[in-house]
Each structure stands twice: as C-alpha cells, then as structure tokens.
N, C-alpha and C positions, 0 to 999 in steps of 0.2 A: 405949905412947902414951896419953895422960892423952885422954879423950871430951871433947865438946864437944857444946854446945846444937847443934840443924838449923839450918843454913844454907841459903838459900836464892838462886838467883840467877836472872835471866830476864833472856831475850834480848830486846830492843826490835826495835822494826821498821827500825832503822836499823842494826840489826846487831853492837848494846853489848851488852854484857852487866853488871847490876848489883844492885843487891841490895834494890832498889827496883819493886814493881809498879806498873805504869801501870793497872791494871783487874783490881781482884778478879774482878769479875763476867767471866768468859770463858763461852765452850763448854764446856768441862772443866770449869768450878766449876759450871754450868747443868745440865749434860747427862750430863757424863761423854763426853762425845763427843772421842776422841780417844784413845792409846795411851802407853806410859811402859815403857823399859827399867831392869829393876836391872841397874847395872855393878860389877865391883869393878876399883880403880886401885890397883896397885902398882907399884912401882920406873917410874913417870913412865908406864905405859901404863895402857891399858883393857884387862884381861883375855876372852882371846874375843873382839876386838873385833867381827873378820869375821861371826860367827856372829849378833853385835849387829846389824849392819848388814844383817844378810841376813835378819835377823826382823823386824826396823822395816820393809824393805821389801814385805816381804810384807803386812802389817799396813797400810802405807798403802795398796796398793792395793786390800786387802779394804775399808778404810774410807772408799775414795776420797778419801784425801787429797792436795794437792799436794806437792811436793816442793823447787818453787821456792825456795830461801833458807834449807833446809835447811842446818842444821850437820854438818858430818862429824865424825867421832869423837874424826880425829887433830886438831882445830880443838879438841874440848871437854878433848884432852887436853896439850896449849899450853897453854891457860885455865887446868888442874888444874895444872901443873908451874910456870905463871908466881908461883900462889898459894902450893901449899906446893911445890915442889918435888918431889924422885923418894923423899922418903924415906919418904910417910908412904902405909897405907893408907888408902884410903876408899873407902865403899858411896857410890856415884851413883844416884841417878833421875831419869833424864833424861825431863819429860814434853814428849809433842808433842801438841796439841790445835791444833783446826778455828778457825779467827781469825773475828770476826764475831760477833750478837748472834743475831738471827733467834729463829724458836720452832724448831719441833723441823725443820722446812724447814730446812737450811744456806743461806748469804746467800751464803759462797763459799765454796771447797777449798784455799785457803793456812792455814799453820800458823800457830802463835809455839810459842817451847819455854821450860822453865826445866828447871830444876836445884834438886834438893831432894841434899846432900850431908852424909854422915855421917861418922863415925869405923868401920871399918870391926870389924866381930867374926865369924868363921868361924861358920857353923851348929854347934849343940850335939851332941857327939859320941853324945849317947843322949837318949831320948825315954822318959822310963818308964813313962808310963800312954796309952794313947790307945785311942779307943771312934770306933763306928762311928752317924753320924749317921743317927737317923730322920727327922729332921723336914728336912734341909735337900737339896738335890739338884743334881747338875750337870744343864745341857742344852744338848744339841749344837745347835750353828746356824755357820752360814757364819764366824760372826769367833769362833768359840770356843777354837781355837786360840791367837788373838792377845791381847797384853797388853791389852786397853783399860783404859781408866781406871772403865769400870761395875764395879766391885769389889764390888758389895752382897754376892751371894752368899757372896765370904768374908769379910765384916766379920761376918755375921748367922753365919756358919760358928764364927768365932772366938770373939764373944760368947760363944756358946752351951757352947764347948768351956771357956772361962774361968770362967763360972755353975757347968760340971758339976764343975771342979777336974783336967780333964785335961790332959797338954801338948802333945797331939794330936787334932786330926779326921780321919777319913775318910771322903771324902765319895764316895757313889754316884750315877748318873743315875738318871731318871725310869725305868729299865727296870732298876733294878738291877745293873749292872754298877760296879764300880770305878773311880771316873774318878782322884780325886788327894788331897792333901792338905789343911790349911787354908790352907796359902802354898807348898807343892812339889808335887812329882811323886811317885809312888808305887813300888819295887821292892819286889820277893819273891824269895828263891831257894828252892826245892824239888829235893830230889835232884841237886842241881848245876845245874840251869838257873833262869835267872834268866826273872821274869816283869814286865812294865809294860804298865798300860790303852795302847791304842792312842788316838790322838786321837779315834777318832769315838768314842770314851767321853764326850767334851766337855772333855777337861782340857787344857791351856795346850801350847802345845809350846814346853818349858821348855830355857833354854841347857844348864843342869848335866843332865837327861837329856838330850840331842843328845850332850854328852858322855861320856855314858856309854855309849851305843849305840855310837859309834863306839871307844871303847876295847873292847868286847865284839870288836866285831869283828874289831879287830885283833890280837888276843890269844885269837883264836878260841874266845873264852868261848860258850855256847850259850846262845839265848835267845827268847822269844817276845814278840813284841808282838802285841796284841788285846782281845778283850772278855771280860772275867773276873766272873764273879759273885764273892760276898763269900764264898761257901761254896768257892769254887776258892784263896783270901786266906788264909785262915785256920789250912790246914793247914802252910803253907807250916814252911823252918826258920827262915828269916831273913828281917826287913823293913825296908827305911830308907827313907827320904825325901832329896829331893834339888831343892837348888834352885842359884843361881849362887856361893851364898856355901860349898856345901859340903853334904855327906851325914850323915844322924842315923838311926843305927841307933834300933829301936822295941823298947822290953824288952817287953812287954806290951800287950795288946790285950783288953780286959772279961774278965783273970785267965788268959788263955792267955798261957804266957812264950813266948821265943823266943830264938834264939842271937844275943846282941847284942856279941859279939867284933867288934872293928875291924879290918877290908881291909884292908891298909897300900897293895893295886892302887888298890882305888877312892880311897882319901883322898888319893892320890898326885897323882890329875888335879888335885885343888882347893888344895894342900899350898902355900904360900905360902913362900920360899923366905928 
C-alpha cells in the first residue's frame, strides 16, 4: 500500500464529520486538556476495539469528561470502511478534547473529537541503540495512566533521544524506577520470566501491554509487574518495547547487547493477517 500525506477529519457538533475545522483554537490545542486513542484498522475493524473503549472510558472519567454525543467505535469504523473500505490498513488517532474556550477553569465537560488517520506501518522489529534518560522523568499522578493529549514529556523525551543519535529512550520517574519508553511500554525477560514497570511507575497503561499480560497469562508465561530500578533493567537477557502498533526487541542499551531473536508468541498477538 503506497503512504499518504495525514488526513484529518472532525466531528461537528451536528454530528458530521469532515475534513474541515470549525476552530483551531480548542481546549486541546489551548491546554492539552483532553485524551487521544492510537487505533490500528484492518480488514474494516478497529483492532482491540473493546480494550479502546474500556481505556477512553476510564480516561474520561479520570478527566471528568462528558460522554454525551460520543462516538462509538463501531460508528468511526462505518466512517473508515465508507472511505476506503476493508482492504486497507490504517493507524487512527482518535482525539477527544473538553468543548469550550475558558482559562485553565473548564466552561463545560462535553467533548468534540477528530481523527488524525494514517497509513498504517507495524513497530520496527529491532531497536539498535537505546540509552537511558538523565535529564527527563516520568511522574505518577492520578491521570498518568491515561492517554491525555499533554504529551510534552515525550516530545522533550524524543528530541533528546534524536540530538543524541539513538532509536530509543528510556525513561525513569522521579524515584528512579523504570516507567517506559519514549512512545511504548517497557519488557524484560531474565531467566525466563518476564518483567514490566507497574503503572504506579507513571507510565501509560498501554493497549499492546494489557495484551500481553493477558497472553502471559494465558499461556502461563511467568511474570512480574512492579517497580524496578534501572540496575534491576539491565541485567536482564532480552528487552522490547511494545506499543498498539506491535513489539521492537532492543539490541543494545549504552554498549551492553542483549538477545534480540524474534518471539514468533509475542509477534503473533500483533501479526496482521
């Protein structure tokens, strides 16, 4: 499938959707005030949709949003199949922000949403250099979990990892522990068991790990979730990253290798058919 420029689309308060903003200026473009799922659409669905849905929900009520006039999924994914149909991939970001001007007060808790949609490309199956951030930090707070749309942390995360020439960051909290990546989730395997920061690290609770936990599980893989310092990281054999669009094993970390053989288990949950 040949890529395409961003397309963009937003829902009016009438309930259209087109390709035309009525208001740069929102909450979201103001504030960041508001949340944003990445979906992948193949073969005419939303991949994970449920799990989409069960995250947004959580997210709006952490950020007291309303829900009134919300789109359902299987709504944005009508929309995706009316346009191109079932055949093509695409990466979605579906953002939903707080409607209303106000300062940093909210005026009210109904949304608007748009659609930022791409051509879709699976995460890159190896990650060959990546270093551990001093300067930048996660920190836990009540919506840290959730996608919001305050992204500074990992644009300032990214930069920096761009500047130094790596294809990876990793990012710790304010206490030193291991939260995530510069756009995923973190694993490690040691001695057979696998290891990932626990949310109260501050890092996302990401759809592509929810999926992997529950494959763990059910394949009675062994595994810890929790709070890991970087010296618990490092001995590890094997490290990847994991986001919705798929898993990137990590050759190296500041000259320490590691075994970056591909799971055919784990690539399997993401494996595009």
């Amino acid at each position: 499938m040949v890529g395409f420029d961003t397309i963009f689309l937003y829902k009016h308060q009438d309930g259209i959707w087109s390709d035309h903003a009525d208001d740069f200026h929102n909450r979201g473009f103001l504030f960041g005030d508001g949340l944003f799922e990445t979906m992948v659409f193949t073969k005419g669905k939303i991949r994970f949709a449920l799990k989409h849905t069960n995250r947004l929900a959580e997210g709006m009520r952490t950020l007291s949003l309303g829900t009134e006039g919300l789109s359902q999924i299987s709504e944005i994914e009508i929309l995706l199949n009316e346009i191109w149909g079932d055949k093509k991939n695409l990466r979605i970001r579906w953002n939903i922000y707080r409607s209303g001007l106000g300062k940093y007060t909210p005026e009210t808790n109904y949304v608007l949403e748009s659609l930022q949609i791409h051509t879709f490309y699976p995460a890159p199956k190896l990650k060959e250099k990546a270093y551990i951030s001093q300067n930048i930090h996660m920190q836990k707070t009540s919506w840290s979990h959730c996608k919001t749309l305050s992204a500074l942390t990992y644009v300032m995360a990214n930069q920096e990892r761009k500047t130094k020439g790596y294809d990876e960051v990793i990012l710790t909290n304010a206490d030193g522990y291991v939260s995530e990546a510069g756009s995923c989730n973190m694993f490690w395997v040691k001695n057979g068991i696998y290891f990932t920061p626990s949310l109260d690290s501050g890092c996302i609770a990401g759809i592509g790990r929810e999926v992997i936990l529950e494959y763990f599980k059910k394949t009675n893989i062994p595994f810890s979730e929790g709070l890991f310092k970087v010296d618990e990281l490092l001995p590890a054999d094997q490290i990847f990253t994991s986001n919705v669009t798929g898993i990137s094993f990590v050759k190296s970390i500041e000259n320490k290798d590691y075994d970056s053989r591909l799971n055919e288990g784990l690539e399997g949950i993401f494996k595009i058919k």
